[in-house]
C-alpha positions in Angstrom: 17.4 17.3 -2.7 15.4 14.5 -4.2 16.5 10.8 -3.8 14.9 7.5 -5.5 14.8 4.4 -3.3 13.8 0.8 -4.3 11.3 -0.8 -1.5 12.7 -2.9 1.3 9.1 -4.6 1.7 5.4 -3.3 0.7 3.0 -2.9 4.2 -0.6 -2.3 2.3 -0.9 -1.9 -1.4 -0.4 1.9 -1.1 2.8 1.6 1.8 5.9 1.1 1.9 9.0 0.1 4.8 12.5 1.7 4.3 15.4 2.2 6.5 14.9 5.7 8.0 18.4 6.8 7.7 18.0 6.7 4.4 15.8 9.2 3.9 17.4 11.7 6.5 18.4 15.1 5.0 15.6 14.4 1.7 13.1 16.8 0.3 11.8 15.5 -2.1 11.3 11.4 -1.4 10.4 8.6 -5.1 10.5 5.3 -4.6 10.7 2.8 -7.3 10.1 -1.2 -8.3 11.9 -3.5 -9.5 9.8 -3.4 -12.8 11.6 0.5 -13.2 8.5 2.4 -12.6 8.9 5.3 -9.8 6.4 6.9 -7.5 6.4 10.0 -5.5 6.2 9.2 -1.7 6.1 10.9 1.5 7.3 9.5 5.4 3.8 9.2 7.5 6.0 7.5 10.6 9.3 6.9 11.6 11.2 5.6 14.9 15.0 7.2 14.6 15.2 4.5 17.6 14.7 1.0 15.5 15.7 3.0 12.1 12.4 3.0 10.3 10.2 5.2 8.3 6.7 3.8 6.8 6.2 5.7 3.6 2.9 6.3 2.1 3.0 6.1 -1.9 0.0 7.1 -3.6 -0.4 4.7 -6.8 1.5 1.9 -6.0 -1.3 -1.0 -5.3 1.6 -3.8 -4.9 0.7 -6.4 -2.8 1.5 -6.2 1.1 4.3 -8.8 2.2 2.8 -11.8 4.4 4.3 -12.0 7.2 4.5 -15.5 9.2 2.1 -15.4 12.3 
C-alpha cells in the first residue's frame, strides 16, 4: 500500500517530522508540499511512545523549521 503525506515540519533540507501513526501498516511512503510536488521517502526513526517518525526524503532541499532556543 502506498500513501502520500503532506509535511508536518521540515528537520534538515533533506528531513522530514510526521506523526508515526500515520505511516503504520505503509509500504510504500511519498510525501508531498504544499507547492503539489511529491517525493519518495523512507522512516529512518520513530518512537511509537511520543508518536513520531523522522522521515528521510531524498530531493527535497526545503528549509529546516527554526525552532525558538
Amino acid at each position: 500500500m502506498q500513501r502520500t503525506y503532506e509535511l508536518m515540519f521540515i528537520v534538515r533540507p533533506d528531513m522530514a517530522e510526521e506523526d508515526l501513526d500515520k505511516l503504520i501498516s505503509t509500504l510504500e511512503t511519498q510525501v508531498s508540499t504544499a507547492g503539489g510536488t511529491s517525493y519518495r521517502a523512507s522512516v529512518v526513526f520513530y518512537d511509537p511512545q511520543v508518536d513520531v517518525a523522522v522521515l528521510y526524503v531524498p530531493g527535497l532541499n526545503m528549509t529546516p523549521l527554526r525552532l525558538a532556543g
